[in-house]
N, CA, C and O atoms as a MOPAC input file, in Angstrom:
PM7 MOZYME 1SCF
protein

 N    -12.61100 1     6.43700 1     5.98600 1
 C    -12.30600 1     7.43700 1     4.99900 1
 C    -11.58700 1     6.77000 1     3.83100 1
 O    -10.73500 1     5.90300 1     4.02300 1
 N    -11.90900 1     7.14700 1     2.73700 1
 C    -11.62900 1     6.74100 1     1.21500 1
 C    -10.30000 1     7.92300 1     0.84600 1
 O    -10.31500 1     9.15400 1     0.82600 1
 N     -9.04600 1     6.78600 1     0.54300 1
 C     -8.12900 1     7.45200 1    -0.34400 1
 C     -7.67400 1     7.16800 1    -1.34800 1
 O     -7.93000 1     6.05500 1    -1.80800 1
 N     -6.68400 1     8.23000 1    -2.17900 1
 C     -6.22000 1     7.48800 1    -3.00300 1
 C     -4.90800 1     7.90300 1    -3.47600 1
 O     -4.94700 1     9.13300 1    -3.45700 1
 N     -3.77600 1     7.52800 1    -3.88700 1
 C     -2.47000 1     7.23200 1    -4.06600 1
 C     -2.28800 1     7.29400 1    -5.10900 1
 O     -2.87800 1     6.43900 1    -5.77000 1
 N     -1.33300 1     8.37000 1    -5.94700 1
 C     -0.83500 1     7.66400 1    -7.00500 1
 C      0.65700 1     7.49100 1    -7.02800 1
 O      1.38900 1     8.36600 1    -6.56500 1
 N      1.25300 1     6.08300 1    -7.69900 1
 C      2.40600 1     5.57300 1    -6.82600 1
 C      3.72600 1     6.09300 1    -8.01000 1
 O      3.53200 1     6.56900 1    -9.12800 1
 N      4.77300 1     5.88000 1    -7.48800 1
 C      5.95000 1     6.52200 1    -8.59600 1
 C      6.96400 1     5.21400 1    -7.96600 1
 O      7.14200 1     4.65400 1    -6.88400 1
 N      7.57800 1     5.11300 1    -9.62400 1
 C      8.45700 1     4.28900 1    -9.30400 1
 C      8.58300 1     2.70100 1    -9.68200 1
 O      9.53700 1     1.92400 1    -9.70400 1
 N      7.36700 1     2.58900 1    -9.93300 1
 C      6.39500 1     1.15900 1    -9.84800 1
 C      5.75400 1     0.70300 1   -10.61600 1
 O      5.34800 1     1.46600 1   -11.49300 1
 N      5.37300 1    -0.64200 1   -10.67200 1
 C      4.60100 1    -1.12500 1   -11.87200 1
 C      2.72200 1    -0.42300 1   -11.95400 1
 O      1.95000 1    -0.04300 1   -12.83500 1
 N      2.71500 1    -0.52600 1   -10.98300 1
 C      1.08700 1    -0.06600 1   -10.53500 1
 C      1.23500 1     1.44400 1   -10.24500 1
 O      2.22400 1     2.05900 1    -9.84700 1
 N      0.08800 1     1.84700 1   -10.52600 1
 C     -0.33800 1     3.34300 1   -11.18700 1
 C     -0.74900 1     4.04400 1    -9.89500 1
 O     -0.39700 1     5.20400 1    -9.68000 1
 N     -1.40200 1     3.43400 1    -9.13700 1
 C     -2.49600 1     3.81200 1    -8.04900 1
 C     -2.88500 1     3.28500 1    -7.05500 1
 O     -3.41700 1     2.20400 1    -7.30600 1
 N     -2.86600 1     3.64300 1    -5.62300 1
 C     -3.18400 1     2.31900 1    -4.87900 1
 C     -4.87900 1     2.83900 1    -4.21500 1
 O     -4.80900 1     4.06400 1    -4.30800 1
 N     -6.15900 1     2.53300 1    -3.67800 1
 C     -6.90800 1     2.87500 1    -3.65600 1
 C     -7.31900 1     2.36100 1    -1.97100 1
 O     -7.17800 1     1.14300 1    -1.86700 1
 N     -7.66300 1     2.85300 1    -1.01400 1
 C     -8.02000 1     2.08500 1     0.56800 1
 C     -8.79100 1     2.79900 1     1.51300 1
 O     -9.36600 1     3.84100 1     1.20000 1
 N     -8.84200 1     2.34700 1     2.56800 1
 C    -10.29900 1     2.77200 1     3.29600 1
 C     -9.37200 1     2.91500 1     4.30500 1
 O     -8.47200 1     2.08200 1     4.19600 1
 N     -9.24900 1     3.66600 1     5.25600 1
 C     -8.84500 1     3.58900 1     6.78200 1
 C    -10.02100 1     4.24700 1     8.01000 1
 O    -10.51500 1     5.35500 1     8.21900 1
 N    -10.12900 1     2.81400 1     8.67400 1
 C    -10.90000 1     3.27900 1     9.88800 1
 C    -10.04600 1     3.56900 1    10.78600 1
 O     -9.01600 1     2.90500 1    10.89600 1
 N    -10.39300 1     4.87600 1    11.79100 1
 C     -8.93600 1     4.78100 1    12.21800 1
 C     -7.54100 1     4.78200 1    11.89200 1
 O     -6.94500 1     5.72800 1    11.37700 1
 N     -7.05800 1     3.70000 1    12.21100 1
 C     -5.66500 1     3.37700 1    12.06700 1
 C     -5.56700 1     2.03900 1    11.03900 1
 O     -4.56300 1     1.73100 1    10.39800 1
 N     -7.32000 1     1.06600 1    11.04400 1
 C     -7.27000 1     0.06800 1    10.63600 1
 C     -7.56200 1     0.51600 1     8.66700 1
 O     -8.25500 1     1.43100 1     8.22200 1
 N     -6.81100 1    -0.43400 1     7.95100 1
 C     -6.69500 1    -0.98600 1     6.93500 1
 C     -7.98400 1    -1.64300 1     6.33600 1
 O     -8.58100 1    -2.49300 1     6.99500 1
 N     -8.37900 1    -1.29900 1     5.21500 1
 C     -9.75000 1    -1.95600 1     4.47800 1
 C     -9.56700 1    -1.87800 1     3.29300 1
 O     -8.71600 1    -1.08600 1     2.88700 1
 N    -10.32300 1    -2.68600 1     2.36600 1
 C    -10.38200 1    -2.45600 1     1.00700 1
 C     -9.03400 1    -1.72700 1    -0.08100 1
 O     -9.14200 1    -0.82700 1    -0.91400 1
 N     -8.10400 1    -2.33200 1     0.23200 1
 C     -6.91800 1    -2.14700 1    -0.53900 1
 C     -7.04100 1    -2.37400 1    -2.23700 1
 O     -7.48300 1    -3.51600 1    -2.36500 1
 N     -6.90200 1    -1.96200 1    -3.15400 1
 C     -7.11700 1    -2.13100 1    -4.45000 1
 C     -5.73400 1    -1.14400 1    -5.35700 1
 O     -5.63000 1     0.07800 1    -5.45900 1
 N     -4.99200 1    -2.03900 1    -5.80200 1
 C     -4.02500 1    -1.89600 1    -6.57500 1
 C     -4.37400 1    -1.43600 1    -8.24300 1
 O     -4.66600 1    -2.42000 1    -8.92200 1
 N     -4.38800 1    -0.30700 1    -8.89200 1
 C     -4.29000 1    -0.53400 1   -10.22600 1
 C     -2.96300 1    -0.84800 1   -10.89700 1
 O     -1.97400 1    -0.33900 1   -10.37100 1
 N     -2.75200 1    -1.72200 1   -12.14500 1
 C     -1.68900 1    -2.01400 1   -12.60700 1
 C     -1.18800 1    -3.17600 1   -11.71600 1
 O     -1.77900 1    -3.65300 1   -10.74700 1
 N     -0.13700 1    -3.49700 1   -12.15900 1
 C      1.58300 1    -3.95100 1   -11.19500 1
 C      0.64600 1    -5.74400 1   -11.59300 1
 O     -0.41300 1    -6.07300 1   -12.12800 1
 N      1.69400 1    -6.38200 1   -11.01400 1
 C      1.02300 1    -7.91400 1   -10.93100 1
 C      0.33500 1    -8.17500 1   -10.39400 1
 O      0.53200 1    -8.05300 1    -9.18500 1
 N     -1.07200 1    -8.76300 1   -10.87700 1
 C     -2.29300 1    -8.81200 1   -10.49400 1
 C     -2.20500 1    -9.76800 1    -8.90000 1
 O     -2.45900 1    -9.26000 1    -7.80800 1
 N     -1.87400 1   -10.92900 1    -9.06400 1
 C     -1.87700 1   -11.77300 1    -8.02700 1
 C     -1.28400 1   -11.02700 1    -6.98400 1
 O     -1.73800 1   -10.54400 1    -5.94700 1
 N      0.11700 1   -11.05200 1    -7.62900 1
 C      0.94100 1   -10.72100 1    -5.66500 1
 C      0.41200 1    -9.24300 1    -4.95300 1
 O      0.52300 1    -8.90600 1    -3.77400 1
 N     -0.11200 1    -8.59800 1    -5.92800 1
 C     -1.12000 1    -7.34600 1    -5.51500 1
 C     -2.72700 1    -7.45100 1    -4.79700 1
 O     -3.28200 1    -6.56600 1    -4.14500 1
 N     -3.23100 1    -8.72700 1    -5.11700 1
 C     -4.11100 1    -9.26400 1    -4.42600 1
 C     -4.06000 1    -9.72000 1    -3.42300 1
 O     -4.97800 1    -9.69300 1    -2.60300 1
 N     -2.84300 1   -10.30300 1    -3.25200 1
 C     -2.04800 1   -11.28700 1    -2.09400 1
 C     -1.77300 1   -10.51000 1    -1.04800 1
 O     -2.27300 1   -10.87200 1     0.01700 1
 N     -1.00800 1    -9.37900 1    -1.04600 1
 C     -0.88900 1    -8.16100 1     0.14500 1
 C     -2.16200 1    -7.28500 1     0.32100 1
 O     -2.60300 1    -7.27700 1     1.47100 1
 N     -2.84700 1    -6.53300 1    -0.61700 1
 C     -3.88300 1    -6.41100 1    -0.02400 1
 C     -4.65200 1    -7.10800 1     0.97500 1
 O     -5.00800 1    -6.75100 1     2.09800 1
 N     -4.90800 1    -8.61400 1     0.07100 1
 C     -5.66600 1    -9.98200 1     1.11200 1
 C     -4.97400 1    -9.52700 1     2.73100 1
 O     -5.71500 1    -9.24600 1     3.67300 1
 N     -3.19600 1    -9.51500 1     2.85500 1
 C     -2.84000 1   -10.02800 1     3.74700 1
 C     -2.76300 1    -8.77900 1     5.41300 1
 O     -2.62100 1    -9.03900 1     6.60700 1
 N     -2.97400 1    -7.19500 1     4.50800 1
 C     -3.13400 1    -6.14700 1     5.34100 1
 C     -4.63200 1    -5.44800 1     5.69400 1
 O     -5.01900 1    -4.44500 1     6.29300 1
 N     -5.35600 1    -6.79000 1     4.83100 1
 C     -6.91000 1    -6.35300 1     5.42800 1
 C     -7.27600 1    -6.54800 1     6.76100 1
 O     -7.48500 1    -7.65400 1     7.25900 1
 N     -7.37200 1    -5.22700 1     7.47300 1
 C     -7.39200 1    -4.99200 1     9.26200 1
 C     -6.65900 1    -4.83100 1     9.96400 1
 O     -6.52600 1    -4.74100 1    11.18500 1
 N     -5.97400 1    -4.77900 1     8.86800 1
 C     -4.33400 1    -4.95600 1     9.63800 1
 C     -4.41200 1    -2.83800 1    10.34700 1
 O     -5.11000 1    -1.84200 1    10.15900 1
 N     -3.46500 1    -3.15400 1    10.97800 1
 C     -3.23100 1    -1.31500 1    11.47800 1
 C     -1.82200 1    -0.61900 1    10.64700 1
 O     -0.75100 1    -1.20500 1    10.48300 1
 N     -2.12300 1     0.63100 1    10.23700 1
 C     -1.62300 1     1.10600 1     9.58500 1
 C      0.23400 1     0.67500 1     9.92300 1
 O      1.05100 1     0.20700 1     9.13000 1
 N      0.45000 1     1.12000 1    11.63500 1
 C      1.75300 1     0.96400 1    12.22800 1
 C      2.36600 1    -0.49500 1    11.82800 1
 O      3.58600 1    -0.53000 1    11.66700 1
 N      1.57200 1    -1.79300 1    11.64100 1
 C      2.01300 1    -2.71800 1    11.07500 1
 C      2.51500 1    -2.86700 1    10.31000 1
 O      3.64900 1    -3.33700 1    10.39600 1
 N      2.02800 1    -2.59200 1     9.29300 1
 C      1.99300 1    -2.80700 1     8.10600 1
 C      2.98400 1    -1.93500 1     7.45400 1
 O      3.49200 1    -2.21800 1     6.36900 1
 N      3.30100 1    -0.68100 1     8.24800 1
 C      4.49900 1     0.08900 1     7.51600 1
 C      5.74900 1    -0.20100 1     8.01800 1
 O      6.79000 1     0.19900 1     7.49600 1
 N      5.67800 1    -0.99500 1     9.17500 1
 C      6.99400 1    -1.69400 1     9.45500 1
 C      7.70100 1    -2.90800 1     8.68100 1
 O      8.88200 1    -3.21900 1     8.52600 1
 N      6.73700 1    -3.35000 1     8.34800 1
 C      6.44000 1    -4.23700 1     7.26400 1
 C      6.99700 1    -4.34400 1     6.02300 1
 O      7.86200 1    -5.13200 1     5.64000 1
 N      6.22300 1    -3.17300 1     5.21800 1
 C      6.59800 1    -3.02100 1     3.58600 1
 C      7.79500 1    -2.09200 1     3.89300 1
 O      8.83900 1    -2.39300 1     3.31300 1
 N      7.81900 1    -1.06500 1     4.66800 1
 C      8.31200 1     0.52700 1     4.47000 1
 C      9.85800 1    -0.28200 1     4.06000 1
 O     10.29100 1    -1.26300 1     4.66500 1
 N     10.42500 1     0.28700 1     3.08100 1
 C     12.27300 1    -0.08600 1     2.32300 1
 C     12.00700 1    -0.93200 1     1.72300 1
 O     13.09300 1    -1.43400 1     1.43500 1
 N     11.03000 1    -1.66700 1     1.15900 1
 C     10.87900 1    -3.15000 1     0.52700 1
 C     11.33500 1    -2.37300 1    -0.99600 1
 O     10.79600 1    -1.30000 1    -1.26800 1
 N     12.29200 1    -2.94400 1    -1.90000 1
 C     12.63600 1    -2.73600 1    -3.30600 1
 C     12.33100 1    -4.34600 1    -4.14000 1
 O     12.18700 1    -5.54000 1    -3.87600 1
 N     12.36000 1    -3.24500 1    -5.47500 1
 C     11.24000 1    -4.46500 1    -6.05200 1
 C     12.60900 1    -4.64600 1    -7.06100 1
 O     13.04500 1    -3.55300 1    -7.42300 1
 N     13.12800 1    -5.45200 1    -7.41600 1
 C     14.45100 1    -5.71200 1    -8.49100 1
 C     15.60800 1    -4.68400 1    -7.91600 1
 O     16.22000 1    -4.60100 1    -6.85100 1
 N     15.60000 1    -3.73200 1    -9.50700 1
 C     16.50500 1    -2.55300 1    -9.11700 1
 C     15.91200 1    -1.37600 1    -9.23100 1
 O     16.51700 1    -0.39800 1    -9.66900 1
 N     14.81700 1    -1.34300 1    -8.89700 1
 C     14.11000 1    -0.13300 1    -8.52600 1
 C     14.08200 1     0.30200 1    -6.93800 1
 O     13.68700 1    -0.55900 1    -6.15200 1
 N     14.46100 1     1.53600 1    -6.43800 1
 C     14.93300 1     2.18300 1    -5.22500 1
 C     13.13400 1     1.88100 1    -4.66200 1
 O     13.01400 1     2.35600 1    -3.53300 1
 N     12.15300 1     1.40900 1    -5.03000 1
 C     10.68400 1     1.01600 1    -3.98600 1
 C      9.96300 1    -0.60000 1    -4.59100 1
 O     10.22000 1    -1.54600 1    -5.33500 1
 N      8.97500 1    -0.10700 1    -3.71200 1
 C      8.02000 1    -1.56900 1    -4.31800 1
 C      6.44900 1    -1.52500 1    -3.96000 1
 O      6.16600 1    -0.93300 1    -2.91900 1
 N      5.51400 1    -2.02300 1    -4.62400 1
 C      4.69500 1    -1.69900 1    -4.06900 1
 C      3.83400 1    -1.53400 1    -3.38500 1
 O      2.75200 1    -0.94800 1    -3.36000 1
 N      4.83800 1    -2.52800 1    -2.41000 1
 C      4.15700 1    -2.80800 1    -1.05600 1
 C      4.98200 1    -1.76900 1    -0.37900 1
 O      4.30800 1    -1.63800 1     0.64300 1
 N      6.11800 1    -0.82400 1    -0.22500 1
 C      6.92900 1     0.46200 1    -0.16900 1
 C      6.19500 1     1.37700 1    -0.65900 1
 O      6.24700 1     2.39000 1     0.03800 1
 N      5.56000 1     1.46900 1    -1.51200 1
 C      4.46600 1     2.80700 1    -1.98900 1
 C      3.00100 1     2.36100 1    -1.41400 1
 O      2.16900 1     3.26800 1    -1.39500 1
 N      2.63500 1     1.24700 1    -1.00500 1
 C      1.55400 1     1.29300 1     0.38200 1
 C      1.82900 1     1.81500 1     1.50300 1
 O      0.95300 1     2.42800 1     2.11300 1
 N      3.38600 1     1.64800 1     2.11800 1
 C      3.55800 1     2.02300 1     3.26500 1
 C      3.32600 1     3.49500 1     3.26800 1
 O      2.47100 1     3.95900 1     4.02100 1
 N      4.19300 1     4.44900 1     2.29200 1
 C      4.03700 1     5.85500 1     1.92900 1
 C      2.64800 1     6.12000 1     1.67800 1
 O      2.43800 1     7.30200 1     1.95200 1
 N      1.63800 1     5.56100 1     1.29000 1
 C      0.63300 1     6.07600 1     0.69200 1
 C     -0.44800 1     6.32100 1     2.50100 1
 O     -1.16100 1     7.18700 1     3.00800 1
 N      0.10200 1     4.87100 1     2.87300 1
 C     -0.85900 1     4.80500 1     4.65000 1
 C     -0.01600 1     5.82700 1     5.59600 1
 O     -0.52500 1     6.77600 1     6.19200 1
 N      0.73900 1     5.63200 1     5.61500 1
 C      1.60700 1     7.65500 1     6.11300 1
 C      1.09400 1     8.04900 1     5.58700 1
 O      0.10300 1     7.31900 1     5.62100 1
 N      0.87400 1     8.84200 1     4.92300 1
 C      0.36900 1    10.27500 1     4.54600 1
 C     -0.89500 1    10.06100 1     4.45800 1
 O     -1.27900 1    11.06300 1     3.85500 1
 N     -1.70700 1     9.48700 1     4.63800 1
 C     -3.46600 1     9.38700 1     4.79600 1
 C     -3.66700 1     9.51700 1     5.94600 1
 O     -4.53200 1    10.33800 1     6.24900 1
 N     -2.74300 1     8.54300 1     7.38600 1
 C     -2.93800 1     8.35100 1     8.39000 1
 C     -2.48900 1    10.03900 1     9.30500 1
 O     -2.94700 1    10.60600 1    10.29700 1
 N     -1.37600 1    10.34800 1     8.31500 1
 C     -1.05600 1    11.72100 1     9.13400 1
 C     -2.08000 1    12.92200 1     8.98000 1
 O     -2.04800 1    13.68200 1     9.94800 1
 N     -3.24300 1    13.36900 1     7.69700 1
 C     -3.79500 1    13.66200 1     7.96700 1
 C     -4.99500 1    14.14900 1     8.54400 1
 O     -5.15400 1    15.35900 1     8.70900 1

């Protein structure tokens, strides 16, 4: 199933992903820094949702209260819960 996120807080606008199951696919960031946004996607492809939010979930990016690997975790909660 195809979702999509739009993130607050953050450099990136939108986060875009596939969940089979529980598993993680096709992660696509709009906005925020291109690389290190490529780099976590790359690194939670297959990954399972429960991972991965143990993971990012509280991660702050400077002095901003998230990050956007923190607005992945929120975005895979609430896809996965419904």
């Amino acid at each position: 199933m195809s979702y999509t996120y739009k993130t607050s807080g953050t450099c990136s606008t939108q986060i875009d992903f596939e969940l089979d199951g529980n598993v993680i696919h096709n992660v696509r960031f709009t906005g925020g820094c291109n690389g290190n946004l490529k780099a976590v996607s790359s690194l939670v492809e297959g990954q399972t949702v429960e991972n991965v939010v143990e993971r990012l979930a509280g991660i702050k990016c400077g002095f901003k209260n998230t990050s956007c690997g923190d607005q992945l975790s929120k975005a895979l909660l609430e896809a996965y819960q419904k």
